[in-house]
ROTOR-852795 format. One line per field, with one value per residue (C-alpha): residue number from 1; residue in one letter; x negated, y, z negated. Coordinates in nm, 3 decimals, decimal comma, m for minus. Layout:
seq	[NUM_...] $
type	[A_...] $
X	[X_...] $
Y	[Y_...] $
Z	[Z_...] $
***
This chain:
seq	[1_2_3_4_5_6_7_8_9_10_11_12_13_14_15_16_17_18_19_20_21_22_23_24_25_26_27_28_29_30_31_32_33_34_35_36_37_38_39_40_41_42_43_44_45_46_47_48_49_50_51_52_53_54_55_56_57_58_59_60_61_62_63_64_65_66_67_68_69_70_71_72_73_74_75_76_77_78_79_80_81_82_83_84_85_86_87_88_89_90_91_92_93_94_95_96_97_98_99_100_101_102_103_104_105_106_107_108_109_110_111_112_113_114_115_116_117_118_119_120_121_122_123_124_125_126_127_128_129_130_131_132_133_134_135_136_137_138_139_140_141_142_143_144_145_146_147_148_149_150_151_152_153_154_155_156_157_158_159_160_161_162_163_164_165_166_167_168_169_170_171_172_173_174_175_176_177_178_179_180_181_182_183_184_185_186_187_188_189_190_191_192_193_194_195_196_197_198_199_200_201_202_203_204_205_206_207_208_209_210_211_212_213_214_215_216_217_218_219_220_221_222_223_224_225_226_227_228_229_230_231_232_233_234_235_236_237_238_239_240_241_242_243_244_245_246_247_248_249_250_251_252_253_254_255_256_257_258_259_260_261_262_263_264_265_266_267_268_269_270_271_272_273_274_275_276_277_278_279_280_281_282_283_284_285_286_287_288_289_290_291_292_293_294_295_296_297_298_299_300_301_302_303_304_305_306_307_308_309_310_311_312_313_314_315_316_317_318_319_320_321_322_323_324_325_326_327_328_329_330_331_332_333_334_335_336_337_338_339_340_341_342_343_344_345_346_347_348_349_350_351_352_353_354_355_356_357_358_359_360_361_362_363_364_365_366_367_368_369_370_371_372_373_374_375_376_377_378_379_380_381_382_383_384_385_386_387_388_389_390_391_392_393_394_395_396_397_398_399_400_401_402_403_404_405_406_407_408_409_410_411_412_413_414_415_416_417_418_419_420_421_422_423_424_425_426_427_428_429_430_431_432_433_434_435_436_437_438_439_440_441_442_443_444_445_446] $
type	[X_X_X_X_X_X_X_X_X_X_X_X_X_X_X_X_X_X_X_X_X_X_X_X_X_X_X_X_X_X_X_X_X_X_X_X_X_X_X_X_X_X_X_X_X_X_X_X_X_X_X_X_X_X_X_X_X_X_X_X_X_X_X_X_X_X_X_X_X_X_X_X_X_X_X_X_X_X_X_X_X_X_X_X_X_X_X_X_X_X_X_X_X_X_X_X_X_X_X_X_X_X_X_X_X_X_X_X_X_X_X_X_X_X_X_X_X_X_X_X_X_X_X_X_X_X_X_X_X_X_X_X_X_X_X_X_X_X_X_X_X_X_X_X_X_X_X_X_X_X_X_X_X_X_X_X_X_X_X_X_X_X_X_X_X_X_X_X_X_X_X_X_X_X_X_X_X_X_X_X_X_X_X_X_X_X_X_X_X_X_X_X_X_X_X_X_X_X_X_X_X_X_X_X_X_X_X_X_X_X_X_X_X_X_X_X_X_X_X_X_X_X_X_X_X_X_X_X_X_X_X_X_X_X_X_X_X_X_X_X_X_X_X_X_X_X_X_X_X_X_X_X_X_X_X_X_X_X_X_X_X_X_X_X_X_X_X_X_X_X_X_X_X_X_X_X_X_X_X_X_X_X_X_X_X_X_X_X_X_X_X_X_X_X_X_X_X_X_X_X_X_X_X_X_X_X_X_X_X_X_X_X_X_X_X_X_X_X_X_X_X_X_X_X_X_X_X_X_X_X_X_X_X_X_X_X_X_X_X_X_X_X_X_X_X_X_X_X_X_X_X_X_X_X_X_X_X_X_X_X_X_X_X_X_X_X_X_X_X_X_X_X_X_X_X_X_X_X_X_X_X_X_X_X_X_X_X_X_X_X_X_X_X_X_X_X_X_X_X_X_X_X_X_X_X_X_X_X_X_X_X_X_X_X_X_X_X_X_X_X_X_X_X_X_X_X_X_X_X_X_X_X_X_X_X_X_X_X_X_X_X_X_X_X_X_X] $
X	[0,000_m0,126_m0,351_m0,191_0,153_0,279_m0,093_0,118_m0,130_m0,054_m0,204_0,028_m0,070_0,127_0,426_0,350_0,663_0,698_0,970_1,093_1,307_1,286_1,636_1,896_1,847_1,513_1,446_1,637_1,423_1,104_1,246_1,359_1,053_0,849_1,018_1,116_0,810_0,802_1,120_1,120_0,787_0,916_1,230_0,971_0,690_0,457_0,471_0,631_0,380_0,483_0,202_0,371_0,621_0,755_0,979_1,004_0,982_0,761_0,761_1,112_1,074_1,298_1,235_1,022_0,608_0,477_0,072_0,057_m0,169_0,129_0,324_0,312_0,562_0,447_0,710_0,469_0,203_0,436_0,539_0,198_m0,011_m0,108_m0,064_0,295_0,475_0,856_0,985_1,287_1,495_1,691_1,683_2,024_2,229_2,130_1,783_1,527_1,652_1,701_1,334_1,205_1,384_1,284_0,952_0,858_1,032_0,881_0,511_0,642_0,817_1,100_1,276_1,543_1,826_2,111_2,232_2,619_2,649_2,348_2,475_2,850_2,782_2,467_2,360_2,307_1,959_1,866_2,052_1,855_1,530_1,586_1,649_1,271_1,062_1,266_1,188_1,452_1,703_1,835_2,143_2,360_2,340_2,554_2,886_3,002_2,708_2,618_2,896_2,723_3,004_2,742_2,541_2,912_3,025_2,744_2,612_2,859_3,159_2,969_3,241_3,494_3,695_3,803_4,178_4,172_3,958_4,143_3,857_3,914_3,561_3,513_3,487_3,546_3,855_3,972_3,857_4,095_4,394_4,369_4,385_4,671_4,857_4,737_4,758_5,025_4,790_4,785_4,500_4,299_4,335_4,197_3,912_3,786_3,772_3,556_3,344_3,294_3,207_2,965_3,174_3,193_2,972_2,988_3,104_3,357_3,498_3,340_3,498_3,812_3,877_3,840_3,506_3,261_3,519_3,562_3,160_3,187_3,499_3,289_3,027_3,239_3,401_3,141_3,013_3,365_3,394_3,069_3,104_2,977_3,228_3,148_3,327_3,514_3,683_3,867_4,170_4,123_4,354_4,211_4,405_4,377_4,764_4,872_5,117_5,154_5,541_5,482_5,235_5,541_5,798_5,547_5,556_5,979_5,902_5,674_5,365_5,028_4,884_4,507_4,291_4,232_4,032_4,236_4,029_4,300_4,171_4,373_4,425_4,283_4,141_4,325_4,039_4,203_4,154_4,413_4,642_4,812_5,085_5,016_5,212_5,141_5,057_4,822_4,481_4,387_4,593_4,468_4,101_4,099_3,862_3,494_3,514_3,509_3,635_3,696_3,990_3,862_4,119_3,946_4,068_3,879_3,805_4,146_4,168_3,845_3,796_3,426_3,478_3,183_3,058_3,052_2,794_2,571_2,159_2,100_2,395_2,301_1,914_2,019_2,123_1,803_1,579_1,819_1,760_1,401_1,351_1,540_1,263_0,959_1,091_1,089_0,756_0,565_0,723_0,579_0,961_1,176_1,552_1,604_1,984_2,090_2,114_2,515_2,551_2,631_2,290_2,444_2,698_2,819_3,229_3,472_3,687_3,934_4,019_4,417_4,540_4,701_5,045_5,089_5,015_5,276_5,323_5,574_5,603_5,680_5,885_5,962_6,197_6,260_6,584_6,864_7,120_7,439_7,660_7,555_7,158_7,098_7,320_7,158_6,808_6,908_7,064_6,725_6,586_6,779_6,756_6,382_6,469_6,340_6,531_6,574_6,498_6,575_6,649_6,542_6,775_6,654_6,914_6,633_6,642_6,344_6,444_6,801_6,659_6,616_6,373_6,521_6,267_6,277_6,104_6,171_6,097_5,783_5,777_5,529_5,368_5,442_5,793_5,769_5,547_5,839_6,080_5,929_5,873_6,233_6,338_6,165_6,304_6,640_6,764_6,810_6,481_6,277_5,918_5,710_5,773_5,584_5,453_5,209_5,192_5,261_5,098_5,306_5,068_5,247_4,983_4,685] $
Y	[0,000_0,355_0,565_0,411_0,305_0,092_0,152_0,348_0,620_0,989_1,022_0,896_0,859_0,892_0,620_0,529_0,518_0,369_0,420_0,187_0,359_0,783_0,809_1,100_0,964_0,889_1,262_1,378_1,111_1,288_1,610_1,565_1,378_1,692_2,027_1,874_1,693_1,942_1,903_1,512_1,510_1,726_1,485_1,137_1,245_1,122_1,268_1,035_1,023_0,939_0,703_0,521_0,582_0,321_0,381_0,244_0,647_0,823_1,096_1,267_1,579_1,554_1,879_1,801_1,856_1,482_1,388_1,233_0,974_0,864_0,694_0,346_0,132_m0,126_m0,195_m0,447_m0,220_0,002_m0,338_m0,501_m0,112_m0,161_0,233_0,139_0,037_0,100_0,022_0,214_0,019_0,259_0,030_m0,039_m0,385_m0,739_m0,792_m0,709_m0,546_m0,847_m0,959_m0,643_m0,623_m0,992_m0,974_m0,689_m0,869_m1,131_m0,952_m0,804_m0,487_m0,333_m0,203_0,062_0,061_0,220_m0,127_m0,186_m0,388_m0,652_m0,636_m0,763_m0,950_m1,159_m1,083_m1,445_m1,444_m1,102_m1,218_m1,548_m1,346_m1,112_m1,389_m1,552_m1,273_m1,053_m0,723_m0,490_m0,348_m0,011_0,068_0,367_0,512_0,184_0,338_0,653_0,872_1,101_1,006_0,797_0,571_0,234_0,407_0,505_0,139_m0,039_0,213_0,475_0,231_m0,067_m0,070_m0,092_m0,401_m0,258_m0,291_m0,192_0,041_0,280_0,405_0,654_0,556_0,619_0,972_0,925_0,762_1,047_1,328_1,145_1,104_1,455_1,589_1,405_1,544_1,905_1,924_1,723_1,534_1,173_0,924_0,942_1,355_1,349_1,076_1,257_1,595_1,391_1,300_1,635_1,721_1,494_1,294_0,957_0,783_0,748_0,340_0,431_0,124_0,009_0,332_0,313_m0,069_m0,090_m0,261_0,017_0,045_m0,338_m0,409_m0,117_m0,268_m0,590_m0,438_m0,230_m0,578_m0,727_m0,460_m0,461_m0,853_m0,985_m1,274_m1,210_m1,082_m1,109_m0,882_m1,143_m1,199_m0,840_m0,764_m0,553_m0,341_0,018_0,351_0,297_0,179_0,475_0,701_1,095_0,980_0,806_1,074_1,274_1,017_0,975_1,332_1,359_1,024_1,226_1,016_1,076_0,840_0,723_0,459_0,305_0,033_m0,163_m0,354_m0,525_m0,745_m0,982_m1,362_m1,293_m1,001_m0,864_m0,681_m0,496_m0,207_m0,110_0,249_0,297_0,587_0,724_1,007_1,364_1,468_1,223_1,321_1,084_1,205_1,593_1,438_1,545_1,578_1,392_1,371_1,060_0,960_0,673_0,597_0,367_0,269_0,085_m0,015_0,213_0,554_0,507_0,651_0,825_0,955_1,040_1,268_1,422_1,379_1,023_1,044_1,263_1,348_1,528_1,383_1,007_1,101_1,238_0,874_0,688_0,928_0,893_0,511_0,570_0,738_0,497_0,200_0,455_0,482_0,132_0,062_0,368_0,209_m0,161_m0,302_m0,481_m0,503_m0,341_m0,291_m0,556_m0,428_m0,555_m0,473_m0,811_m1,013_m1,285_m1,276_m1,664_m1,534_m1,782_m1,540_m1,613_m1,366_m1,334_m1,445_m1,152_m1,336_m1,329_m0,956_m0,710_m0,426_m0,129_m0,073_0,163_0,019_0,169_m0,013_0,125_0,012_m0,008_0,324_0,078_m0,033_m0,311_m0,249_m0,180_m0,419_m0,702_m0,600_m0,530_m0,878_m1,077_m0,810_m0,924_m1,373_m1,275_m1,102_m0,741_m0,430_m0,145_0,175_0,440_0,466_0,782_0,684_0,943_1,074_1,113_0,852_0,714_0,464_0,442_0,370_0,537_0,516_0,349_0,409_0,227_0,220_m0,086_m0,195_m0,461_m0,723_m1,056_m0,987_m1,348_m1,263_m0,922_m1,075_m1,391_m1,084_m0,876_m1,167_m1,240_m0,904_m0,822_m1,123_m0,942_m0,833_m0,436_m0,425_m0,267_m0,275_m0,401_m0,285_m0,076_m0,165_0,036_m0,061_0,183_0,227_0,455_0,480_0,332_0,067_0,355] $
Z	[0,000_0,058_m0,189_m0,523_m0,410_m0,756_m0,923_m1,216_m1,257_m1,285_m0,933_m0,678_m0,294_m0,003_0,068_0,433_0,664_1,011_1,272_1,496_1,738_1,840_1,967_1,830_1,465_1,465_1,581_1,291_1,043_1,162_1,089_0,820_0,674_0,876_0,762_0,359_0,315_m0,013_m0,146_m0,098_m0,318_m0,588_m0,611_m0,563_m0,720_m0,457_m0,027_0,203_0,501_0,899_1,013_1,318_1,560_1,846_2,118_2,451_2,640_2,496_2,762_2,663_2,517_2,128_2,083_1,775_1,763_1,674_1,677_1,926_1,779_1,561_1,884_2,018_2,226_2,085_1,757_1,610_1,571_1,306_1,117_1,125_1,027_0,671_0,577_0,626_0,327_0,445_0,837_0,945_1,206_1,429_1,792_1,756_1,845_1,783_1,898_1,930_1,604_1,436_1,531_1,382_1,079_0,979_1,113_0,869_0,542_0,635_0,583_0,283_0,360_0,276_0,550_0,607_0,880_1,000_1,225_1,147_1,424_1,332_0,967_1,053_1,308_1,275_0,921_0,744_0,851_0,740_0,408_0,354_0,452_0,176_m0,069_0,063_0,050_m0,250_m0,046_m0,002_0,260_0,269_0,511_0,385_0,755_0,857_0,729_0,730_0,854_0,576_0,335_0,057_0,033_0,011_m0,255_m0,479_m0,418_m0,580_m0,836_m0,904_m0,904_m1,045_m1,359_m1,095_m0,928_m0,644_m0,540_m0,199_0,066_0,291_0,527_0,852_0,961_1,341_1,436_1,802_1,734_1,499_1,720_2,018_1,752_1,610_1,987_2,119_1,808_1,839_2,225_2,281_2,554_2,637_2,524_2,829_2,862_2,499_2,517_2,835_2,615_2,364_2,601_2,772_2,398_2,310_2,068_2,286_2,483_2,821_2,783_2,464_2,438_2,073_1,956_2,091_2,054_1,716_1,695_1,517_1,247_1,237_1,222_0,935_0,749_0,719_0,546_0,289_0,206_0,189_m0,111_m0,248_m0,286_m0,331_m0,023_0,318_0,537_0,952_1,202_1,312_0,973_1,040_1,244_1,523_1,715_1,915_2,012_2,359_2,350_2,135_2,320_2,240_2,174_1,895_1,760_1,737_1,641_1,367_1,250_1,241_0,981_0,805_0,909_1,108_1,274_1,208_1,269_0,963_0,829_0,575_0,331_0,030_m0,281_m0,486_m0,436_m0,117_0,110_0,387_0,669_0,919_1,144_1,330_1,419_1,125_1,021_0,647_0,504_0,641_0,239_0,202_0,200_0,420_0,683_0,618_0,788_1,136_1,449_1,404_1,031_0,801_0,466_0,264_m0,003_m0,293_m0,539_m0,845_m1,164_m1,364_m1,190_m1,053_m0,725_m0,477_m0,197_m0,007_0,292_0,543_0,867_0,957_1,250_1,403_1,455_1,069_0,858_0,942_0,936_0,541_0,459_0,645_0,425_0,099_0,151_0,220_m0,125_m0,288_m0,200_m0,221_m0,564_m0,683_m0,478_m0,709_m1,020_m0,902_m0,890_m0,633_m0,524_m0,845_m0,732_m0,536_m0,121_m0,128_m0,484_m0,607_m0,707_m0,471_m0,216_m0,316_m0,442_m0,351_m0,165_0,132_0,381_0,433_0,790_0,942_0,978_0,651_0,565_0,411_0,535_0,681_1,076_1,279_1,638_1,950_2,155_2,536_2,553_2,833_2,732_2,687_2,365_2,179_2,201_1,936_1,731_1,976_1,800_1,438_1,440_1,584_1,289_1,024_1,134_1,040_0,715_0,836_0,686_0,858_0,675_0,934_1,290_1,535_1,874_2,148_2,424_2,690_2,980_3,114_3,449_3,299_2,944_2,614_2,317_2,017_1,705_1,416_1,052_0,899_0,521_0,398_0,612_0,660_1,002_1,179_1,118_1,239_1,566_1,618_1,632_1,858_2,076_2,112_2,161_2,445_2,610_2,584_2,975_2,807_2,727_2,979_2,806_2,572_2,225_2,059_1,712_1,421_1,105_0,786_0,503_0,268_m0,008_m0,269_m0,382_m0,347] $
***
């Protein structure tokens, strides 16, 4: 380790950091690390010193003044220099992340990362590597950008068992909610604004499908519950089907609609991420445009909320260098893991996730329906064979094609009754197309 690392004397050298990967983040790592090199000291007690940077172009101009002497493309070079004591990971996706990230535990370093995607989806590895080697992982920058939401759930809330996780954790997917609301413009009108503003990629489709809340809901369970949870144990629906009519259906109900990630404890765990409608006074539903928060609910603080920016160059670059200080701090005291990465000391719970058909919930239904007597008795009474209660009924005088929108809010329902419902509905000859269905959550368990 560099210049008395751990040594316990009053004198304490540099912690050496390498990064693996100069994209948008990693720019905002180095300056960070470059222009509060000062303050980060006076809060460690020891500098934090850039020795190695990899990236595959090193010719693009960041914007940022970097010795050149620091820069390799070669990412093995960073894990294998020995003035490096902590690797930051910021490549992104499965591998050659995944190499990376083992390869340097493996040697004995910690290593730092802000890879949701790796985490949910192919994490067991990285899991049994940090049981082999004891070395430590940081990866607030996974969820929620700047928001320390990781860092609350396994220190601040420790005391806690958590009852549920109500997380609006994709700012893309906000932004494009928040402007078909506000405009009144359709989902594609509103995604191409985001992208004209720099708020979705050019390929949006993790965004808007679901899947970067999904790989993010994972991990938050995983923290909450103490088993390890994979992306593909959550429920995913996107926005892409949301339709500016039900935006404002919503909003006569007294709802806004969000996509939430839905993360419920008890016998079992429900995961899901899907558009939901939550009551306009909520605070949840007050979070609009890019922004992020997350709703904890535990049995001791009672209820939480973290809001911020929830991606982004500087407020994701504040979580890689929170972590960062975090494991310079236990390497200067000669510790390990001293808090456990996923905040339980192992993730071995006997915990079942809850099959989406047999979730409880409210919905929200939007029948295009043929503008003739007896409609709407027809679907009340293939309602009411699957036990759903109607709580209130919106029935719309504007023809579409010789049909009219027939909204509905029903009361808690099991969702393979609600689906069997649906199903035989739209078989009817006055139904012209295919229902529309989002789920409610009215707050009531918060």
């Amino acid at each position: 380790m560099c210049g008395g690392v751990g040594s316990g004397g009053d004198e304490k050298g540099p912690v050496g950091v390498g990064l693996i990967g100069f994209g948008t983040v990693g720019r905002g790592v180095v300056r960070i690390l470059t222009e509060k090199g000062d303050l980060l000291r006076e809060r460690l007690g020891a500098g934090l010193k850039l020795v190695k940077i990899a990236d595959v172009d090193l010719e693009r101009d960041r914007g940022i003044r970097v010795d050149p002497s620091l820069l390799t493309r070669d990412a093995r070079e960073v894990i294998h220099d020995p003035r490096v004591d902590i690797v930051i990971e910021l490549v992104g996706g499965i591998e050659p992340a995944r190499s990376f990230i083992l390869e340097a535990l493996q040697v004995g370093k910690p290593v730092v990362t802000a890879n949701k995607a790796l985490l949910a989806e192919a994490g067991e590895e990285i899991l049994n590597a940090l049981e082999d080697t004891g070395q430590d992982l940081g990866f607030e920058a996974s969820v929620g950008g700047g928001i320390p939401i990781l860092k609350a759930l396994r220190e601040g809330l420790v005391a806690n068992a958590v009852h549920g996780i109500y997380g609006i954790i994709n700012g893309t997917a906000n932004y494009v909610l928040t402007m078909m609301e506000k405009e009144g413009i359709s989902f594609q009108e509103a995604l191409s604004l985001a992208q004209a503003k720099g708020y979705a990629e050019a390929d949006p489709t993790l965004d808007i499908s679901g899947m970067d809340a999904a790989h993010k809901a994972a991990i938050l369970a995983t923290m909450a519950f103490g088993r390890y949870f994979k992306a593909r144990d959550v429920y995913v629906e996107g926005i892409d089907r949301v339709d500016s009519k039900d935006i404002l259906y919503a909003r006569e109900f007294g709802y806004r609609v969000k996509l939430l990630a839905i993360i419920k404890g008890g016998s079992q765990v429900e995961i899901r991420v899907h558009p939901t409608m939550i009551p306009t006074d909520h605070s949840l539903a007050k979070v609009e445009g890019v922004y992020n928060a997350v709703y904890i609910e535990g049995d001791g603080v009672g209820s939480t909320m973290f809001y911020g920016r929830g991606a982004g160059e500087m407020p994701t670059a504040s979580a890689v260098v929170a972590d960062v200080v975090d494991i310079a701090r236990d390497l200067l005291k000669g510790v390990s893991r001293r808090v456990p990465p996923f905040s339980y000391e192992r993730l071995d719970r006997a915990v079942e996730v809850k099959p989406m058909e047999e979730v409880v919930t409210r919905y929200y239904m939007r029948f295009t329906a043929q503008d003739r007597p007896g409609v709407l008795s027809k679907i009340s009474g293939i309602l009411a064979s699957r036990k759903i209660s109607i709580e209130s009924v919106i029935q719309k005088g504007r023809r579409e094609e010789g049909t009219v929108p027939v909204v509905m809010m029903t009361h808690e329902a099991r969702e393979r009754d609600v689906r069997a419902a649906l199903e035989e509905i739209d078989r009817l000859d006055v139904i012209g197309k295919k229902t529309v269905l989002i789920r409610v959550e009215d707050g009531r368990d918060w």
